[in-house]
N, C-alpha and C positions, 0 to 999 in steps of 0.2 A: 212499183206502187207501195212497195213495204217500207222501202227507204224515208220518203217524210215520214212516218209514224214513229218510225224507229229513231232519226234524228229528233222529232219532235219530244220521244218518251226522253232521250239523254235531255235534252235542255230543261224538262223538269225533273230527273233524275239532281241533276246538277243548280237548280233553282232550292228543290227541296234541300239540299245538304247546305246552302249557303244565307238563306233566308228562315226568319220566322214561322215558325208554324200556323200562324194566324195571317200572315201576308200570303204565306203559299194557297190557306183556306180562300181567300179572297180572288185569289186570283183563278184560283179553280171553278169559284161560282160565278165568275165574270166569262171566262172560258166556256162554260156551261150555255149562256146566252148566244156568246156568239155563234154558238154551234146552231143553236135553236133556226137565230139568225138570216146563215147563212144557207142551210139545210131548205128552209121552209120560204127563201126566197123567190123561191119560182112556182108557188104550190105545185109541186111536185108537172110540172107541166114539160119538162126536158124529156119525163120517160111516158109520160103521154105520148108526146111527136113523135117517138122512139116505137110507142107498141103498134100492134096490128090496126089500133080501131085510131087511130091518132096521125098514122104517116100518110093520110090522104085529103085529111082537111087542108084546107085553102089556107086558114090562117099558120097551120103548121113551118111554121118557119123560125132563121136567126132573127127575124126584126123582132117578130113577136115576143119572141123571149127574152131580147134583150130588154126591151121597154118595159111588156109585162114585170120580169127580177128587177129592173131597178128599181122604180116605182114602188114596188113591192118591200122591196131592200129598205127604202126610206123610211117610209111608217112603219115598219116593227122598229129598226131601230130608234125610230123616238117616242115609240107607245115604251119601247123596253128602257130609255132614258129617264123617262118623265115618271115611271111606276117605279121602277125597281133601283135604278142604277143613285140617280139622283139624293132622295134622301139614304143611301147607304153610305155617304162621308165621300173624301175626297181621293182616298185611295182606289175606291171602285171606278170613281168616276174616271180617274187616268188612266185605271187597266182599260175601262171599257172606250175612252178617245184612241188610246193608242194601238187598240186593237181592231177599229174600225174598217181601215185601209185593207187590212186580211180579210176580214167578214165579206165587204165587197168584192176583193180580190174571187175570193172562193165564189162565194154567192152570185154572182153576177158572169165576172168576165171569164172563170172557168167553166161554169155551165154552158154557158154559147159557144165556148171553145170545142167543149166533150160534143154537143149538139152537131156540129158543122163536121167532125171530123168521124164520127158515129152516125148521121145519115148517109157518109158519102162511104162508108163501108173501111174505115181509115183508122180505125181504136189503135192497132197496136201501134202504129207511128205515133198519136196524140200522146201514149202512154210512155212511149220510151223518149219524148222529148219531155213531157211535161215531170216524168221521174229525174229526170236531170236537172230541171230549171226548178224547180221546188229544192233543191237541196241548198241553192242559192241564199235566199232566205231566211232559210235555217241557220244556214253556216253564220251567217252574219249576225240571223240573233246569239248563236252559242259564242262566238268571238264578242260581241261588243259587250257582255254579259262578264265574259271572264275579264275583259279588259279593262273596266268604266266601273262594275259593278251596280248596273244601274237597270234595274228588271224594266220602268217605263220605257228608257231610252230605245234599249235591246226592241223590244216585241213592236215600238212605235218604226225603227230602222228596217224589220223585217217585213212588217207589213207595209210600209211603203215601195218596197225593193219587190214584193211580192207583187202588186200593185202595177207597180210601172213594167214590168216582166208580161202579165198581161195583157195590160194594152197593149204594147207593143207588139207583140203575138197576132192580138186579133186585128192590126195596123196591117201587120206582112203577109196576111190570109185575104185582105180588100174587104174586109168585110165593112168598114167604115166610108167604102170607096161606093162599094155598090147595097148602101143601106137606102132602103126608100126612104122616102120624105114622111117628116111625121104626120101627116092630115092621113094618108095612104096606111101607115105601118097603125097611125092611133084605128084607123076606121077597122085595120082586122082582129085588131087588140079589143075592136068593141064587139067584132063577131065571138070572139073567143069569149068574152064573160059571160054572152048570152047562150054560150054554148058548155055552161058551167056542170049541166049533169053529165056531159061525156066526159070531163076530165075530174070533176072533181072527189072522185074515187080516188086519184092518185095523191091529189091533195091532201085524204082523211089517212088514205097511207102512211104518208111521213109524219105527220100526228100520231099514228099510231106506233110508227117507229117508235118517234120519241117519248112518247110515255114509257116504251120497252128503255131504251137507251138514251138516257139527258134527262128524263123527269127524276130522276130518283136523286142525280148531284143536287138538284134544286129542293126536293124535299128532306135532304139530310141537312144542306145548309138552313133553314126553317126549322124542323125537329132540334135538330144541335146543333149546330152553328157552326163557326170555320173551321177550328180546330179538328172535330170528326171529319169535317168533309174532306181538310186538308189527307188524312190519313185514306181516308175510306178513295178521293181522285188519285191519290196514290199509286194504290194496289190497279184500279180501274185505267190507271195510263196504260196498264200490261193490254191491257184487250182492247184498243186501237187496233193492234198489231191483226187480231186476230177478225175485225171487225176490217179490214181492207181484204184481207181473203173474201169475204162473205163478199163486197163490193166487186171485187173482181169477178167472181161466177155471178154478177146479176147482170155486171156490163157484159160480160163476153155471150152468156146463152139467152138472154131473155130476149133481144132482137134478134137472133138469128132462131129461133124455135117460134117467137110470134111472124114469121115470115114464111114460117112453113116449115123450115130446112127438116131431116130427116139426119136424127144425131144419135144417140141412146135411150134407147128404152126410160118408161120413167120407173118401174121396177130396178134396172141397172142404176140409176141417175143413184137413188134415195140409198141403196147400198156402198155404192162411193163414195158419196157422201157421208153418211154415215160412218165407215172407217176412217174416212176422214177425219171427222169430228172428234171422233173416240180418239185419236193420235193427237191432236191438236189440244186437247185437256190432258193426255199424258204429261206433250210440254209443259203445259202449264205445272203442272204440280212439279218439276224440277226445277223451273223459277221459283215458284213458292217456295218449296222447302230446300232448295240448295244455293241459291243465288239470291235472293231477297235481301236476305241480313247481310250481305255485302254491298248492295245499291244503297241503301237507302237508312239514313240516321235510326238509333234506339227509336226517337219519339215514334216512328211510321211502321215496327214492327208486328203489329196488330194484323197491318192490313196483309201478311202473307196469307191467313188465313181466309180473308175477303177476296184475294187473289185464287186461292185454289177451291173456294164454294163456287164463284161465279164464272168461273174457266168451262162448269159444266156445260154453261149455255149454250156452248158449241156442238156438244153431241147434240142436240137440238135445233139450232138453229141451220147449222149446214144443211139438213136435208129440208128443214123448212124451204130456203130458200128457192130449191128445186121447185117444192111443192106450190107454193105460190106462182112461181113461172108457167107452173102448167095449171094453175087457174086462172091465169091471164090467156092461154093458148083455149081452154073451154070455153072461153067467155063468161066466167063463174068469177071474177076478179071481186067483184062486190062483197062475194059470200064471205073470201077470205079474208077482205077489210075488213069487215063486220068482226069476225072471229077477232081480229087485231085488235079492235078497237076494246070490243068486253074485255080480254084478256089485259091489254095495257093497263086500261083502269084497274082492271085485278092485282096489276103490279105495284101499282100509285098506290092505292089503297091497302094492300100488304103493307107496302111499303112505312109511310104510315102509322100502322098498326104495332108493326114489329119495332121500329126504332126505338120507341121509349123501352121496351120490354130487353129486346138481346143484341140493342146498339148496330153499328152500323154491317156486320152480317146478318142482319133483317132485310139488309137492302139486297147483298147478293141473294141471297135465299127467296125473296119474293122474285127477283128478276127470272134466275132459274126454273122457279115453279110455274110462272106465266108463259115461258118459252115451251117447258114440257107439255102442259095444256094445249098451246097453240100445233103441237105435233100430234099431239093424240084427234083432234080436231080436225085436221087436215086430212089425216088418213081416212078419218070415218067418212068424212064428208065427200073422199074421193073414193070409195072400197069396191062402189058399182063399176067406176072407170077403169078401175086401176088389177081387178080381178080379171 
């Protein structure tokens, strides 16, 4: 799973050193959307199905989610066409057509994929095929890039190549074979909206996510425009890398502990974690300060520093992630959205705050300080359980 981040970081590695500083900007806050996008096209309704209070609904299934994320998929992306993309010139408007086909790709046909192969207790096959066929993609955007020179052609080739990868996929699983009829699939898609406060915690969730992680590219491009953002998505491609670790301990434990299983202590869990985290921001700071000024042009030198403030997030957020699993395992999931949600805003609004004042390390620095909050929070809130 590390491998698309990591090809993904070369092709902007190799975007930055070949393009504008102001096109790179651009393409980073179009990049930014589509993550919104693609992320938030299923309100969060995959790891609903996926938790304890969710795999026994009726509606709980692939139809539902496929219909629901498409549907879903369409109006934001034309509330985000019509608001944002539109009047920002014609070069946003291309990143954002040619990156369409990926947004769905992810958004859509990879979550029903992750859904069908993670109900039936199947993750690690989904993952060692789906780490192979994503490199695909990749390859072919960093090839027709180096070859053409042409950043639309490149990303509009991958995402289509991405695209047809998935259908295809979910073609030779049946799932198109044995999808019910839409009157059927729409009537449990209507039970599920009406059934909007069991799941819509999950929803506020990745809301809350992204105010931690995506809101802050959007509010540096807005405080300072592309040039910053170019420098500031820079440094922040490094923590993709570190942000699929986090992704991987939510797929692998949070279904198998909301099921009951008997695995580690959560005492054990948060100290793993925890040296974890501590080791994973070591990395970091030897990216930063030994490897940085070798990736990446003079103009983006800035953002080593942006790189090794917000590297901390990790001593934090690693055992977060624990900690949240096992407020989905209390039935306490609520609380710790709520905590998400004050704290994101805390981060937006740092965020904010800080940009005009100490430029775009106001953005790591608010990001890290809402992450550390969010742990100090969790502990307290769990001190009765957890003693």
């Amino acid at each position: 799973m590390v491998l698309t981040p990591a090809f993904n970081m070369l092709f902007m590695v190799i975007v930055a050193r070949e393009v504008d500083v102001q096109v790179y900007g651009s393409l980073a806050y179009v990049l930014a959307l589509i993550s919104l996008l693609s992320g938030f096209s299923d309100l969060g309704l995959r790891d609903y199905f996926l938790s304890k209070g969710g795999v026994s609904k009726r509606y709980a299934n692939a139809n539902s989610l496929f219909l629901c994320s498409s549907a879903l998929f369409l109006l934001i992306a034309a509330l985000q066409y019509f608001l944002w993309i539109r009047s920002g010139g014609d070069l946003l408007t291309y990143f954002f057509l040619a990156l369409l086909a990926e947004g769905c790709a992810l958004g859509v046909l990879h979550k029903v994929l992750y859904y069908k192969y993670q109900s039936e207790n199947r993750l690690p096959l989904f993952s060692k095929a789906d780490a192979a066929l994503k490199i695909i993609p990749v390859s072919i955007k960093i090839i027709a890039f180096l070859l053409w020179r042409d950043l639309i052609l490149a990303l509009f080739l991958a995402g289509a190549s991405m695209f047809i990868i998935y259908t295809v996929w979910l073609f030779r699983t049946g799932f198109f074979v044995n999808f019910k009829g839409f009157f059927e699939a729409g009537a449990e898609c209507g039970s599920l909206l009406k059934d909007w406060r069991s799941w819509g915690v999950f929803s506020v969730s990745f809301l809350s996510f992204f105010l931690f992680f995506g809101a802050d590219k959007l509010v540096v491009q807005f405080v300072l425009g592309a040039e910053q953002l170019a420098v500031y998505s820079a440094a922040m491609a490094f923590m993709a890398i570190g942000q699929i670790a986090v992704g991987v301990l939510w797929s692998l434990y949070m279904p198998r502990l909301s099921r009951g299983e008997e695995l580690w202590s959560y005492k054990k869990f948060i100290a793993i974690l925890g040296f974890l985290g501590v080791l994973a921001f070591g990395a970091y700071q030897i990216v930063s300060f030994w490897a940085y000024g070798y990736i990446y042009p003079d103009a983006y030198q800035y953002g080593a520093y942006v790189l090794s403030l917000a590297s901390l997030y990790f001593v934090f957020r690693l055992p977060n992630v624990v900690m949240e699993i096992f407020y989905i395992v209390d039935g306490r999931y609520a609380v710790f959205v709520k905590m998400r949600i004050i704290l994101g805003v805390f981060a937006v609004v740092g965020c904010i705050l800080l940009l005009p004042l100490i430029g775009i390390i106001g953005a790591a620095l608010s990001l890290v300080a809402a992450e550390l909050l969010l742990m100090v929070g969790s502990v307290l809130g769990r001190r009765r359980l957890s003693c």
